[in-house]
Backbone bond lengths (Angstrom), bond angles and torsions (degrees), N, CA, C in turn:
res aa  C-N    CA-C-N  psi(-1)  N-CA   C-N-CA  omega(-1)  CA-C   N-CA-C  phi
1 X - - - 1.443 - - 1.507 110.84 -
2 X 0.929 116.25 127.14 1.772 117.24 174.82 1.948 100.80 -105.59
3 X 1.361 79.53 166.46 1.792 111.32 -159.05 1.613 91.77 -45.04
4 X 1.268 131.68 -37.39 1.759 125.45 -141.62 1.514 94.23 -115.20
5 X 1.866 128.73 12.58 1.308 134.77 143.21 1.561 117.15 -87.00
6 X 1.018 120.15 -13.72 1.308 116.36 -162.18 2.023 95.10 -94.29
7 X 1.123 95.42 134.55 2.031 88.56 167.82 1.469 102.54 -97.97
8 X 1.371 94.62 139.52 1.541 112.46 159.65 1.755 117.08 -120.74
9 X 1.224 89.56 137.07 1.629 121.34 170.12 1.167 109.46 -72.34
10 X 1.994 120.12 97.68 1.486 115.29 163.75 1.183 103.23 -112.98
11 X 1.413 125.37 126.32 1.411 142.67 161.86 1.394 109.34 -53.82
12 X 1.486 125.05 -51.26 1.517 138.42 -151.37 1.740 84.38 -55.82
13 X 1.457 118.99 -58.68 1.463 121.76 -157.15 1.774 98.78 -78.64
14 X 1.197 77.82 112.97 2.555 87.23 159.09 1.242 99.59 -120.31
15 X 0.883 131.69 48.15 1.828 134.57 137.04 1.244 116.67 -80.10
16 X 0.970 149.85 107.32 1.710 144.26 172.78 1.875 102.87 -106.75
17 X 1.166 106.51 79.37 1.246 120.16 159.17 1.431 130.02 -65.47
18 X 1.371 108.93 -24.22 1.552 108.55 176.80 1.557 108.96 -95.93
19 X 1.615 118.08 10.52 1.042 111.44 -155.20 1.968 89.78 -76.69
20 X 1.391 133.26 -174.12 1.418 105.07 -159.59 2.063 82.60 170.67
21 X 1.429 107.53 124.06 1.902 79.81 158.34 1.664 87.31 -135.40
22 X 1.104 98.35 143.90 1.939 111.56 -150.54 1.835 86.07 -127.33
23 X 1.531 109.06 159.25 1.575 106.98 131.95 1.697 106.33 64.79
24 X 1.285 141.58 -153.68 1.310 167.42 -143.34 1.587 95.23 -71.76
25 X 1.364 106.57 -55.66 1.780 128.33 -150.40 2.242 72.89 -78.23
26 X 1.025 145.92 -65.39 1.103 125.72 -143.53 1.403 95.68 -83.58
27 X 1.162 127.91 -25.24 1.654 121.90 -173.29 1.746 105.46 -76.47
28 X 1.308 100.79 -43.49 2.220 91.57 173.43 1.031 84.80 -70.04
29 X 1.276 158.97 -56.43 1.760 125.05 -177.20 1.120 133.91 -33.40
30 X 1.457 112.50 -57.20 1.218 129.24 172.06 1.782 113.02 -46.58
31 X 1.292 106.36 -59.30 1.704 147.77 -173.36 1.955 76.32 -47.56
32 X 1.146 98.79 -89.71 1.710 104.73 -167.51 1.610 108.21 -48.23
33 X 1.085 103.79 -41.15 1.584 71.48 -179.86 1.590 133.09 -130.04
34 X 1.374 106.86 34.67 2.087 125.72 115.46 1.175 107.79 -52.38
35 X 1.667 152.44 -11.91 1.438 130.91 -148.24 1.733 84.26 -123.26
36 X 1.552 116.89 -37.74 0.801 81.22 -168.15 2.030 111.50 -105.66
37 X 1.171 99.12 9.23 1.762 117.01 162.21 1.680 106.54 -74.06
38 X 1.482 115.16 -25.69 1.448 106.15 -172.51 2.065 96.65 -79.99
39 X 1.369 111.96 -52.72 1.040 126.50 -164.80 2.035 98.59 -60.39
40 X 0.856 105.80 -35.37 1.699 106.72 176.84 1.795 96.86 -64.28
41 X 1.125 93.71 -53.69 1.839 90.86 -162.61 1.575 108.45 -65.38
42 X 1.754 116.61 -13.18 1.627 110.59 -165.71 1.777 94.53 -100.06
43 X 1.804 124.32 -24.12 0.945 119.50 166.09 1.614 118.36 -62.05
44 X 1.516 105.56 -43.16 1.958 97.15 -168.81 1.676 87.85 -75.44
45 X 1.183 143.03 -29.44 1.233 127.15 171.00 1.533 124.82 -50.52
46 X 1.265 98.74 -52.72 2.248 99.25 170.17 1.159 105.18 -68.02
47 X 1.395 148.05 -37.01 1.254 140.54 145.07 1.038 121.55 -24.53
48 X 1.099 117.85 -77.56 1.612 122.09 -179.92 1.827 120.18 -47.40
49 X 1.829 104.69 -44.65 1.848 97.44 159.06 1.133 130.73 -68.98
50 X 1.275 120.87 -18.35 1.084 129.23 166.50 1.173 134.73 -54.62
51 X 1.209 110.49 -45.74 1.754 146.36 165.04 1.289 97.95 -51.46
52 X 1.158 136.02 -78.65 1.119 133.80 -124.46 1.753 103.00 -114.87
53 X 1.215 100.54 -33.29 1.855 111.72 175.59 1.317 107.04 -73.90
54 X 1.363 149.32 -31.52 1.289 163.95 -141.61 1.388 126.48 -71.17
55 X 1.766 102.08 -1.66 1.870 130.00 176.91 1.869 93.50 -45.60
56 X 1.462 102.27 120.07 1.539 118.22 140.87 1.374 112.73 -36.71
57 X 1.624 96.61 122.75 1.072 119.12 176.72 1.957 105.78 -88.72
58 X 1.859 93.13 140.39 1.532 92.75 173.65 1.054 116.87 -92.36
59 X 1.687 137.06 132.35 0.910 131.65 106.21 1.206 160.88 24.35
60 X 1.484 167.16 45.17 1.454 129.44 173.41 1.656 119.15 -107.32
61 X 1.201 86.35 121.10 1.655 102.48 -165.19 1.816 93.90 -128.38
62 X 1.484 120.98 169.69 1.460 127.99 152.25 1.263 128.63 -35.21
63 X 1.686 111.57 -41.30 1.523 108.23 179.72 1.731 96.11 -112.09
64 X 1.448 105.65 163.90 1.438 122.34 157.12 1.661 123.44 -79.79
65 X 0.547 125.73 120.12 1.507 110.94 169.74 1.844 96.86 -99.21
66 X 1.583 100.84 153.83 1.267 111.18 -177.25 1.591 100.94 -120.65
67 X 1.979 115.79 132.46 0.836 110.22 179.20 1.913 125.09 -57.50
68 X 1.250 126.11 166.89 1.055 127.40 164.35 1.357 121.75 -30.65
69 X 1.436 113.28 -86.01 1.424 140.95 174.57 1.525 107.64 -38.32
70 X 1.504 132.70 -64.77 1.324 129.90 162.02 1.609 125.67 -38.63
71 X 1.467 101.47 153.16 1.461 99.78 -179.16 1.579 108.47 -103.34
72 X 1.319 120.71 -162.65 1.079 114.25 169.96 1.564 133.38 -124.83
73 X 1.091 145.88 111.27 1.179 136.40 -174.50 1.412 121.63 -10.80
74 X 1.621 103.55 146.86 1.396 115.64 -169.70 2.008 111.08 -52.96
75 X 1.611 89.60 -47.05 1.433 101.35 -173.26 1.103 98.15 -66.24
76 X 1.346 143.45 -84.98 1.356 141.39 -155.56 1.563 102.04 -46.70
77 X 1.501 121.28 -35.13 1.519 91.93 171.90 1.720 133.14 -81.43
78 X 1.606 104.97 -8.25 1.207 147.82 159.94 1.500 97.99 -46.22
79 X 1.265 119.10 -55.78 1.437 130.35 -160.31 1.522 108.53 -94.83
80 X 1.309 125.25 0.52 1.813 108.75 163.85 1.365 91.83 -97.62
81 X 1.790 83.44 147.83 1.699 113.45 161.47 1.343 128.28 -40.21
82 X 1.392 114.07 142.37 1.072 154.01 -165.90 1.425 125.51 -125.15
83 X 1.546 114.69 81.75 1.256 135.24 -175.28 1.809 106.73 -105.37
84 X 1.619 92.74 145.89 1.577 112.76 159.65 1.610 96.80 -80.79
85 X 1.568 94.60 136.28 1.385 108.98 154.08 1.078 133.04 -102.35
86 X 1.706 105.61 141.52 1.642 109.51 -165.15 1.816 93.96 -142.18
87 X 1.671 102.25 143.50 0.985 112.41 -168.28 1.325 116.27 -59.05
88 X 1.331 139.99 -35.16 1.198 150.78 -155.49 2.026 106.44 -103.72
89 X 1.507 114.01 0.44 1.520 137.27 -168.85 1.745 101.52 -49.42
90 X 1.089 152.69 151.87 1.224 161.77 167.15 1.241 98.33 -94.95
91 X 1.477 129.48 -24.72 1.524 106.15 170.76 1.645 127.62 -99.39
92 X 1.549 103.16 -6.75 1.396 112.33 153.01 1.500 125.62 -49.86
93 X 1.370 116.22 -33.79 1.536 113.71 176.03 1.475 111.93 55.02
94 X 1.373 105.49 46.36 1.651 132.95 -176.90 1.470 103.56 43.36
95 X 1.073 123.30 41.94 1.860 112.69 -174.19 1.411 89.48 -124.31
96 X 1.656 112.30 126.92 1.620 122.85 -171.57 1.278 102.56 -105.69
97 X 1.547 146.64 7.55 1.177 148.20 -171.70 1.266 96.05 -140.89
98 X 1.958 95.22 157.45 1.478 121.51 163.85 1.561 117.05 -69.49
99 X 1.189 111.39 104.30 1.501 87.32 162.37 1.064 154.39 -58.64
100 X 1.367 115.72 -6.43 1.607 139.71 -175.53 1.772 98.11 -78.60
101 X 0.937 113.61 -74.15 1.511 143.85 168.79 1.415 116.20 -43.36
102 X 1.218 100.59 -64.50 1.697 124.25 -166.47 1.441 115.94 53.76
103 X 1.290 113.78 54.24 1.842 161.37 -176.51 1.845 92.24 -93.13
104 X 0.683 108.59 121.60 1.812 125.48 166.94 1.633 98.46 -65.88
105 X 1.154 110.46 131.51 2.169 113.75 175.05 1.683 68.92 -87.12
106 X 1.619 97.53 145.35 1.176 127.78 123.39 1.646 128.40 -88.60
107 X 1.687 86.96 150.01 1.772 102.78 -171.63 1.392 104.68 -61.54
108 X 1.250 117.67 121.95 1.665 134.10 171.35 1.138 99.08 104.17
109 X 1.358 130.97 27.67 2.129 113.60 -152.58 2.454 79.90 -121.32
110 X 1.985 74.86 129.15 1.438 78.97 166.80 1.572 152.43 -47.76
111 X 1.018 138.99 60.04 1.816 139.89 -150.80 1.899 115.53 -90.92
112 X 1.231 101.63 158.62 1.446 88.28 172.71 1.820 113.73 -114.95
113 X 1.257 100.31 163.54 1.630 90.35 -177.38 1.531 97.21 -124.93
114 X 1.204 96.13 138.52 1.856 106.17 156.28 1.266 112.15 -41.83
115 X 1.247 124.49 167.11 1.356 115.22 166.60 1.507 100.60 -110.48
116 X 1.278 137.32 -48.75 1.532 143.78 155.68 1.736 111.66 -19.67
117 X 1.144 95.16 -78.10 1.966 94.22 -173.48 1.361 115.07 -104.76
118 X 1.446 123.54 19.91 1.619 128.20 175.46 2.188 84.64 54.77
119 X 0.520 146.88 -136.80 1.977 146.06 -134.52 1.529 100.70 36.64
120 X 1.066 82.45 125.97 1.485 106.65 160.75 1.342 137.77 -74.74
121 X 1.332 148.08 174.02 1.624 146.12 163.69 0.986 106.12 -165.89
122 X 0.945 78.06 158.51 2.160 92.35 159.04 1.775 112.49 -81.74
123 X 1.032 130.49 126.96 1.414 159.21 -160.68 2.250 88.71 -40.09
124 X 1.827 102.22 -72.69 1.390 85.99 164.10 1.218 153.46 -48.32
125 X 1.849 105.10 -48.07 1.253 126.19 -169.58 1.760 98.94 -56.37
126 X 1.492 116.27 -45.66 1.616 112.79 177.65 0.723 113.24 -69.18
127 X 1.206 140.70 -54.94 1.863 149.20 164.46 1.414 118.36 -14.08
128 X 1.556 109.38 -66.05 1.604 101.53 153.83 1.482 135.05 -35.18
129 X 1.763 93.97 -65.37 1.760 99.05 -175.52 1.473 111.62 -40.32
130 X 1.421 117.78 -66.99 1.239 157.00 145.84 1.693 103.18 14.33
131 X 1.520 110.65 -74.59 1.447 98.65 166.94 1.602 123.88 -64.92
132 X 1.202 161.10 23.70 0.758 145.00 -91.89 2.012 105.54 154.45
133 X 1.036 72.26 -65.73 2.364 98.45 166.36 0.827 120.96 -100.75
134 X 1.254 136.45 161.75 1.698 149.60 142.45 1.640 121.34 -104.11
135 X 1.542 80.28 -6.02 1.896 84.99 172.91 1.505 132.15 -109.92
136 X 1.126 133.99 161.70 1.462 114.29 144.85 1.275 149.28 -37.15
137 X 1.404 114.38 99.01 1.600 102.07 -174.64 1.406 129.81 -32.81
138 X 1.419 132.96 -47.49 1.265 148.12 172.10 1.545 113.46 -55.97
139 X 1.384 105.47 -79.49 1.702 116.36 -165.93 1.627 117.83 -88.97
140 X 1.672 102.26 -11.81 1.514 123.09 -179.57 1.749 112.25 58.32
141 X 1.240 121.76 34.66 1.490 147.73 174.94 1.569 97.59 -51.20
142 X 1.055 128.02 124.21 1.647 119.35 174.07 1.774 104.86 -65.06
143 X 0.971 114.77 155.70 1.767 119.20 -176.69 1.477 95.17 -113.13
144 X 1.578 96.63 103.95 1.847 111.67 176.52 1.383 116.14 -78.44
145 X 1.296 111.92 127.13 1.584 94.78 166.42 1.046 102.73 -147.32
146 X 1.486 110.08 155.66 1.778 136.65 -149.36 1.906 91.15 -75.81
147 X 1.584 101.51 131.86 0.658 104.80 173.07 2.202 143.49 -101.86
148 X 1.107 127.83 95.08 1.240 117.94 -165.57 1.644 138.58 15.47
149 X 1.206 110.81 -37.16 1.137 118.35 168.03 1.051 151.72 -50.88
């Protein structure tokens, strides 16, 4: 072996002049990263329909359903039942408090019930949510109601 086969390791020099990407090594460069500039641009794209196309679809069926975010009319909340509560009630579902509140019912004390998941309240404490929701505070049950038709 003579001197100008052998490689040597010089630290002193940080020039890398032979450094070089030629051939195969520059085309998977290229290759990789179109794939992964294409794949960025087709994700913020389904993002973006997603976003923006994403309108609730209607319905027409017997009942209404009311979105989440919306509240519900005065009447229709006007219009659920209105039960005395009694400790021993099958539609209490053994729960002696408001959950809104978290107020103890007293025995004989006026409450309202869902009609979906029987829960109970106090007449105000739902009344609020109520404008505001379409669901159950607790179990988030949509609140159906019969529709005119």
């Amino acid at each position: 072996m003579t001197s100008q086969d052998t490689f040597h390791w010089r630290y002193d020099e940080l020039d890398d002049k032979n450094f070089q990407i030629r051939g195969r090594t520059l085309f998977f460069i290229i290759v990789l990263f179109s794939v992964v500039i294409s794949i960025t641009l087709i994700f913020l794209y389904i993002r973006w329909i997603c976003r923006f196309s994403s309108s609730p679809s209607a319905t027409v069926t017997n009942t209404t359903t009311f979105s989440r975010t919306q509240g519900l009319d005065s009447a229709v909340i006007d219009g659920l039942p209105i039960v005395l509560h009694h400790r021993n009630s099958t539609t209490s579902l053994g729960v002696d408090e408001c959950c809104i509140c978290l107020g103890v019912f007293e025995e004989g004390e006026k409450v309202k019930v869902l009609p979906k998941c029987f829960h109970e309240y106090h007449c105000e404490c739902v009344d609020k949510w109520l404008t505001t929701h379409s669901s159950c505070p607790i179990c988030r049950a949509p609140i159906l109601v019969d529709s005119p038709v």
